[in-house]
C-alpha positions as CSV (number, residue, x, y, z in Angstrom):
1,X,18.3,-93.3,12.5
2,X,21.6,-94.0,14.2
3,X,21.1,-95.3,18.1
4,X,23.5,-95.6,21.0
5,X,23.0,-98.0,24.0
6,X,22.0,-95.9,27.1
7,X,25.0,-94.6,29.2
8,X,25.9,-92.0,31.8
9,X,27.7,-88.9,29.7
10,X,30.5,-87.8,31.8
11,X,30.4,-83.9,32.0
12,X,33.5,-83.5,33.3
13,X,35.5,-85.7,30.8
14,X,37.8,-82.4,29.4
15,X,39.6,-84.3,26.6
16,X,36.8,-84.7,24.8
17,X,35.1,-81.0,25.7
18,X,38.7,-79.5,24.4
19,X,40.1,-81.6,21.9
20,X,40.2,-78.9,19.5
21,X,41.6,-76.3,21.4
22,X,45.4,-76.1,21.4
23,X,47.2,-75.4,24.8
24,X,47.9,-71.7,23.4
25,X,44.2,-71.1,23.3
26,X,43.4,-73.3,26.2
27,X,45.8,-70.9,28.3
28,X,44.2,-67.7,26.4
29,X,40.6,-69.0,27.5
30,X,41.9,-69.4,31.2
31,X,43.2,-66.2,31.8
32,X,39.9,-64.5,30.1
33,X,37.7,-66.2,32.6
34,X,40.0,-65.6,35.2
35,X,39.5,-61.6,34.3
36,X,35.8,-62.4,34.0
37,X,35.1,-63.7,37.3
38,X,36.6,-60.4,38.9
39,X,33.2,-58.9,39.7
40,X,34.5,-55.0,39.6
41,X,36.4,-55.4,36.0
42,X,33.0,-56.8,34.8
43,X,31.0,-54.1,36.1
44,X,33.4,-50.9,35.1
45,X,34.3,-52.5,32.1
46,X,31.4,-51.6,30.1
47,X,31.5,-48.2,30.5
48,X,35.1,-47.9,29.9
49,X,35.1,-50.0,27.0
50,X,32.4,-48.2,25.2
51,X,34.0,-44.7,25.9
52,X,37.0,-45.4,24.8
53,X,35.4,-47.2,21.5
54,X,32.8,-44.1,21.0
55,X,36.5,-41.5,20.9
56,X,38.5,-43.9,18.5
57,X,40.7,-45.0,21.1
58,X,42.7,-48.4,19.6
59,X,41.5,-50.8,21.7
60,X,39.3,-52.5,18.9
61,X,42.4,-55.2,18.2
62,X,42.7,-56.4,22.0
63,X,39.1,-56.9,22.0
64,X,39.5,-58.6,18.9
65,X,41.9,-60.6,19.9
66,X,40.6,-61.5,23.5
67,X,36.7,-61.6,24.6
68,X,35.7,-61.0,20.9
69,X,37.7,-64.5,19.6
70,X,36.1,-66.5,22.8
71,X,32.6,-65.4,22.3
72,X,32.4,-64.6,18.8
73,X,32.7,-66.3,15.2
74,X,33.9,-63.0,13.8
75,X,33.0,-59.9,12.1
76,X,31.1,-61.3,8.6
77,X,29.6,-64.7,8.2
78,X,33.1,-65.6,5.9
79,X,34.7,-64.4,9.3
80,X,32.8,-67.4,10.9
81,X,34.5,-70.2,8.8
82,X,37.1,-71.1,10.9
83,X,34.6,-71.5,13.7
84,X,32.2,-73.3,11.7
85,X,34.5,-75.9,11.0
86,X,36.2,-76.6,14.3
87,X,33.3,-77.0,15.8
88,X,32.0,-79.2,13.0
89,X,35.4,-81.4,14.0
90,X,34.0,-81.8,17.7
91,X,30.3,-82.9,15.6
92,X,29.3,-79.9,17.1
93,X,26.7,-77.9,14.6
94,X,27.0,-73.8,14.5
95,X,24.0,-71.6,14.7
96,X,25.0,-67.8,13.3
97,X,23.6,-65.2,15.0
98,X,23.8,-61.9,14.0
99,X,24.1,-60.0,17.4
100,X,24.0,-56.5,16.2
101,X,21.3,-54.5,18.9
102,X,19.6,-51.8,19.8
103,X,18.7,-50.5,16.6
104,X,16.0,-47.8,15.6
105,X,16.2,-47.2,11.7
106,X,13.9,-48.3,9.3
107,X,17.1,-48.9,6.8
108,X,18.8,-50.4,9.9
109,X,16.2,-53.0,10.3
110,X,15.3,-53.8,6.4
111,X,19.3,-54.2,6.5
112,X,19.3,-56.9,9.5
113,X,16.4,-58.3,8.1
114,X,18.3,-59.2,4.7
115,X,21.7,-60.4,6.8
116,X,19.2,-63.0,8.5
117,X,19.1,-63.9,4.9
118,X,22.1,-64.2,4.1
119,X,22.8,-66.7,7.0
120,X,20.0,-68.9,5.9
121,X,21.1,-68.8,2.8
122,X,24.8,-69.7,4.2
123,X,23.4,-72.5,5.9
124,X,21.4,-73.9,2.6
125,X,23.0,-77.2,1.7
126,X,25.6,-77.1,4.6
127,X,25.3,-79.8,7.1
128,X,27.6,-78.2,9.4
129,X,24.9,-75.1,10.2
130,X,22.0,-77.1,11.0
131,X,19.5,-74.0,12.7
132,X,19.5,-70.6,11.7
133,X,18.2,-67.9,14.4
134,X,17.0,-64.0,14.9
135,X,15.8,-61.0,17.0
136,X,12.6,-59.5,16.5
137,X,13.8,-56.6,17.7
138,X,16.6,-56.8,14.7
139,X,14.1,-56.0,12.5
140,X,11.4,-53.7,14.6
141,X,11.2,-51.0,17.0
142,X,10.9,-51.5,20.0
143,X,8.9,-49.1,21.7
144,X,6.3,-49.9,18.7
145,X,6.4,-53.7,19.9
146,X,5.7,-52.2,23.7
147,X,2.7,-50.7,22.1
148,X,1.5,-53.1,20.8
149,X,1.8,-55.5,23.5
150,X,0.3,-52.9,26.0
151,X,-2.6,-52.8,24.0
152,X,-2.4,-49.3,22.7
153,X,-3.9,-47.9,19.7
154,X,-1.4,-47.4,17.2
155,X,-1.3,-44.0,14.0
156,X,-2.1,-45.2,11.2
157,X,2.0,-44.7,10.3
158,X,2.2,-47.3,13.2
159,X,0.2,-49.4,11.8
160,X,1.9,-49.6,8.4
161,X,5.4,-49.6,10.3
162,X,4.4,-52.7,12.4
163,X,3.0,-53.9,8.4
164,X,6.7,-53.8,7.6
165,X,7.6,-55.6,10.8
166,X,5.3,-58.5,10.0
167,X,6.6,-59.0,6.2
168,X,10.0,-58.7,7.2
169,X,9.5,-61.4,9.4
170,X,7.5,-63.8,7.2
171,X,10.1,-63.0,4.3
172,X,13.0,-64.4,6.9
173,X,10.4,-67.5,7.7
174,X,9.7,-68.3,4.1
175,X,13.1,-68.3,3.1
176,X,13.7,-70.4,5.8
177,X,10.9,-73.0,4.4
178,X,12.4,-72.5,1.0
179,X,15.4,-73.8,1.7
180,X,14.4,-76.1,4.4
181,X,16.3,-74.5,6.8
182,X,15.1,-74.2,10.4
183,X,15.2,-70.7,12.4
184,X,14.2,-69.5,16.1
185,X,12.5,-66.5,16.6
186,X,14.5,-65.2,20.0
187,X,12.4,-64.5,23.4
188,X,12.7,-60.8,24.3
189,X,11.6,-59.1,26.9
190,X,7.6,-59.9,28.6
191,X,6.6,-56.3,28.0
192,X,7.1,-57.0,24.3
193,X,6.6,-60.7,23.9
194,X,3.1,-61.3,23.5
195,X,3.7,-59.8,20.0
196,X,6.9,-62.0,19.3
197,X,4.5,-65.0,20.4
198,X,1.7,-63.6,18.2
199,X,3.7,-63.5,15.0
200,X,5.8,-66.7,16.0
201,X,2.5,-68.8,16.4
202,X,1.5,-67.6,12.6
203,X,4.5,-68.0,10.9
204,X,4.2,-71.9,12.7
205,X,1.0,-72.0,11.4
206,X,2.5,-71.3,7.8
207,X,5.3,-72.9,7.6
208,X,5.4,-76.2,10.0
209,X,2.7,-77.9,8.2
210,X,4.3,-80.8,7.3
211,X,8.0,-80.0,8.4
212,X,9.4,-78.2,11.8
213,X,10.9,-75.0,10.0
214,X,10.0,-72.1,12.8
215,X,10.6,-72.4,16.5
216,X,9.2,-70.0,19.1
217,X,11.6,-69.3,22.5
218,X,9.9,-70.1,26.4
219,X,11.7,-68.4,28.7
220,X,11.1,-70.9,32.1
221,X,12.2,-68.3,34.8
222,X,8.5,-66.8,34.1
223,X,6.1,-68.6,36.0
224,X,3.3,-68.4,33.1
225,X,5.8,-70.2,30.2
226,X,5.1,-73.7,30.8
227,X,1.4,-73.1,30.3
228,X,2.0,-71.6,27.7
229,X,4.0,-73.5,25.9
230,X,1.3,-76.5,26.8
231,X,-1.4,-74.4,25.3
232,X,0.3,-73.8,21.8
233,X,1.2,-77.8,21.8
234,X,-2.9,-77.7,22.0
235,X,-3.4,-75.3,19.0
236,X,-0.7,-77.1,17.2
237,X,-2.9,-80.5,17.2
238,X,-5.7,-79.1,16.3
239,X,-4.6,-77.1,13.5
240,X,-2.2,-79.3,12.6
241,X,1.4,-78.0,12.7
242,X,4.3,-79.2,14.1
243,X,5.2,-76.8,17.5
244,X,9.0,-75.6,17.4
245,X,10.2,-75.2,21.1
246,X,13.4,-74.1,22.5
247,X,13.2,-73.5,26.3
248,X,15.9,-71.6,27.6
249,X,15.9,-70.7,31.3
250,X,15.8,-66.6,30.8
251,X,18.3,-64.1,30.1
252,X,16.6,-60.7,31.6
253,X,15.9,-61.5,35.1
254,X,17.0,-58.2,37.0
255,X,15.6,-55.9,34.6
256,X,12.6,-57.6,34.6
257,X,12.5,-57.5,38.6
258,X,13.4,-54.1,38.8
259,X,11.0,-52.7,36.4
260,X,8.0,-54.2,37.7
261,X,8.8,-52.9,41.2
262,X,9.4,-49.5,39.4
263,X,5.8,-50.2,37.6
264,X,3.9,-51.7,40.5
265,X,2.7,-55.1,38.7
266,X,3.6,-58.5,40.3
267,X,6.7,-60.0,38.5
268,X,6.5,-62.3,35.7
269,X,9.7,-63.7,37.1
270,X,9.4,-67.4,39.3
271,X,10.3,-66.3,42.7
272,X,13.3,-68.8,43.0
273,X,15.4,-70.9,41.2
274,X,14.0,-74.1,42.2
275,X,10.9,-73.2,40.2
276,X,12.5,-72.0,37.3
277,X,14.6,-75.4,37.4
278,X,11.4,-77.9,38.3
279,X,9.7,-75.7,35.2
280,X,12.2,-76.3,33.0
281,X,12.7,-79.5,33.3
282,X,8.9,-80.0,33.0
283,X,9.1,-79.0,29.8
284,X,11.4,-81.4,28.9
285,X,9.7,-84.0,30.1
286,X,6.7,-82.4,28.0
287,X,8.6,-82.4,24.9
288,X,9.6,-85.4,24.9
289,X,6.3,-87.1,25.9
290,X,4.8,-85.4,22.2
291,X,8.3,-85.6,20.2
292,X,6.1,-86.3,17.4
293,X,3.9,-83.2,17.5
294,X,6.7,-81.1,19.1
295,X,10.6,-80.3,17.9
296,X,13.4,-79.0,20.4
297,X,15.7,-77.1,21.0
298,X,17.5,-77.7,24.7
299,X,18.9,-74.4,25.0
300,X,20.8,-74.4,28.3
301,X,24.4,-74.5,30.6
302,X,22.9,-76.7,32.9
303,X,24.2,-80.4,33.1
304,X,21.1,-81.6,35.4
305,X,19.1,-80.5,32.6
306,X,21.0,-81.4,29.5
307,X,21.5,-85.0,31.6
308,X,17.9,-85.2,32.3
309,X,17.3,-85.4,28.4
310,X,19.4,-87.6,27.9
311,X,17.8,-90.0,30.4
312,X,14.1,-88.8,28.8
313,X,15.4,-90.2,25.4
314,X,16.9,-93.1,26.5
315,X,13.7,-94.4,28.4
316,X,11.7,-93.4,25.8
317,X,13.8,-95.3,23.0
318,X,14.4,-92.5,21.5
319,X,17.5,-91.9,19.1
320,X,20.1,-89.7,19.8
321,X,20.2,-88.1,16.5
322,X,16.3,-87.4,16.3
323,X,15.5,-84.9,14.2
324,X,13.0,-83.4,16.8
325,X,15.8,-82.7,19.3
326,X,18.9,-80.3,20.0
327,X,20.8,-79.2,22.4
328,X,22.6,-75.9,22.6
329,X,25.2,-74.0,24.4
330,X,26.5,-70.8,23.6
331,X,29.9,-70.3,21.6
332,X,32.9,-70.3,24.2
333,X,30.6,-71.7,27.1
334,X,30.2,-74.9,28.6
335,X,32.1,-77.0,26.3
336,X,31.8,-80.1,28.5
337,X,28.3,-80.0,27.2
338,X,28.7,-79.6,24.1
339,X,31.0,-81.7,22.6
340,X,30.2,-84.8,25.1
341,X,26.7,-84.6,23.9
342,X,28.1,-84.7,20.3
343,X,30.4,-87.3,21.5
344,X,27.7,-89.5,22.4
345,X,25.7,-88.8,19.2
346,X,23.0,-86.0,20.0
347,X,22.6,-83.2,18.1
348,X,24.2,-80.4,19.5
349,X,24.8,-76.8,18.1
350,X,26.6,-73.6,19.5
351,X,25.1,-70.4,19.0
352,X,28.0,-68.2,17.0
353,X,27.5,-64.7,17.6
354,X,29.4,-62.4,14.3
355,X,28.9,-58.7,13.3
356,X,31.1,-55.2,13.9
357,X,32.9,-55.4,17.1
358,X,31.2,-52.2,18.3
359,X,27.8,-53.4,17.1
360,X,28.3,-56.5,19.4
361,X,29.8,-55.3,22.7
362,X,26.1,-55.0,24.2
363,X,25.8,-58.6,23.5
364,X,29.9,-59.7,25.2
365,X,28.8,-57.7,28.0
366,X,26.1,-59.2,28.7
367,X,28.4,-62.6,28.2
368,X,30.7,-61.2,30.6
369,X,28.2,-60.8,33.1
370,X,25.7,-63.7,32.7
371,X,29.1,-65.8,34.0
372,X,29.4,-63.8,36.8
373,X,25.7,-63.6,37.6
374,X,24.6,-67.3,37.2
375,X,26.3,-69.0,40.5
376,X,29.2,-71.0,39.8
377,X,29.4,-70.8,36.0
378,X,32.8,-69.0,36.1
379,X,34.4,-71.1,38.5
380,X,33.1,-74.1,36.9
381,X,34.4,-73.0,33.4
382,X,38.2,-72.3,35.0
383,X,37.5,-75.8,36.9
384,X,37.6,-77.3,33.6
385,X,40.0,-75.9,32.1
386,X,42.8,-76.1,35.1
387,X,42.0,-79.7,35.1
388,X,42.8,-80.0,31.0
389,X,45.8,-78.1,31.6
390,X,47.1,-80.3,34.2
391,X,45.9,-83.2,32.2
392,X,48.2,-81.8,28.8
393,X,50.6,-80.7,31.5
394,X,50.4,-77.2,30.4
């Protein structure tokens, strides 16, 4: 495996993190930001947006052609080429994500389940798409997955739909192992993910005997993940498979806040950032320490962390291009990371959200407002680009 002496990655170097972007879409990417980090369009955007979708109003090409082209690698997987293979120029590796939610249909969800499919079988053979990904809620019902993990008693037509739940998920995993093609099985919310976890930890125990194929999500802004995520590294040894891990920090904070002072149970959320940070980089430190029994995924915006593991890997001799470790950002975000890590010779991939524009808009939303909501990520993100700008003289 390929090695590279130990050096400092500089985050800020904006050459590199846009080298592929030309000064029309450099300019295009500053002004969207610029929109996005006006607090009131972000909030009474939704709404508008959605109205004006749901009565046919022809606003489909400006999303399109805006906040849809930043975020999103297009419609259909063939929509996604172009994507694919400008980041590929970067060394950056593309994970497709099919980001259509909040489904309820049996057909809906037997539908999802065979697009997952589809992208694992787009990824077969093609260097460039390295890790494939998916929602269990894609392909299951919610409120049956809250039942579950609440402990409730499901019908006996429950039990059968859950049935179809489980097969649709092993039939994604075992295609996945099939064509020796990794995919992550998303972190949701805690008042359904003891049954993700469950069905994660089996399809690990199925398919990562000899080679990492599944990975399971730890969400590090709850206070019980790293534990967790200790504990499975301890059912892994002993039973002998190889523990897929990508740690992201979290992505439903105020819901999960809100609802359990609605509920009256203590919240699974850490009660600052500084413990969600310490946390996270714990696990790091974790992962790295049992590389051999554990492969990761570095799922974050953070450059303390994504620097961290770099200095991890260094002092522990460990090559950049390890199989075992990733990092990932998400398409149209924090491309300093990115493509300085790929610069220097880690593995890096971008999650590339595709499916119907209308389908998707829960998931730009949430885009939208995760930059406005995490402190500084807007700002930094303009910082960037301004200083490219004035670099190209643009």
């Amino acid at each position: 495996m390929e090695t590279h002496p130990a050096r400092k990655i500089n985050f800020d170097n904006t050459e590199i993190a846009f080298r592929n972007k030309s000064n029309a879409e450099l300019n295009q990417a500053y002004w969207l930001f610029k929109i996005i980090g006006n607090n009131f369009l972000t909030k009474i955007g939704p709404p508008i947006t959605n109205f004006m979708l749901n009565i046919g109003f022809p606003i489909k090409g400006a999303i399109k052609a805006t906040i849809f082209k930043q975020f999103c690698g297009g419609e259909t997987i063939q929509d996604c080429e172009h994507t694919i293979e400008q980041l590929h120029l970067g060394k950056v590796g593309t994970i497709l994500d099919y980001s259509v939610e909040g489904e309820e249909e049996e057909e809906v969800f037997d539908f999802t389940c065979e697009e997952i499919i589809r992208t694992i079988l787009r990824a077969d053979g093609d260097p460039r798409i390295p890790i494939t990904v998916f929602k269990v809620t894609g392909i299951g019902r919610f409120a049956l997955l809250e039942k579950l993990d609440a402990k409730q008693t499901l019908t006996a037509d429950e039990t059968a739909e859950f049935e179809r739940v489980r097969m649709r998920c092993e039939k994604i995993c075992q295609t996945a192992f099939d064509k020796q093609v990794p995919v992550m099985i998303d972190a949701e919310e805690t008042w359904i993910q003891d049954t993700i976890d469950m069905l994660a930890l089996e399809m690990m125990t199925k398919f990562n005997q000899q080679k990492l194929i599944v990975y399971n999500t730890y969400q590090m802004y709850r206070h019980d993940k790293l534990a967790d995520l200790q504990a499975d590294y301890l059912i892994a040894k002993e039973t002998g498979f190889i523990l897929g891990v990508k740690m992201v920090r979290g992505a439903y904070m105020e819901k999960e806040r809100k609802r359990a002072a609605e509920m009256g149970y203590p919240s699974p959320i850490q009660p600052d950032k500084a413990s969600t940070d310490k946390d996270y980089d714990e696990s790091l430190r974790f992962c790295v320490d049992h590389i051999d029994q554990i492969g990761f995924v570095c799922g974050t915006h953070n450059e303390e962390s994504s620097r961290l593991l770099t200095e991890l890997m260094d002092e522990k001799q460990i090559p950049h291009s390890h199989s075992h470790a990733f990092f990932a950002q998400l398409l149209g975000m924090s491309d300093n990371l990115s493509f300085n890590l790929s610069d220097a010779g880690y593995n890096v991939a971008k999650y590339v959200p595709y499916g119907p524009i209308k389908a998707v808009m829960p998931y730009l939303f949430r885009r939208a407002q995760e930059n406005t909501s995490v402190a500084g990520q807007t700002g930094r993100e303009l910082g960037l680009i301004s200083k490219e700008k004035a670099r190209r003289r643009i």
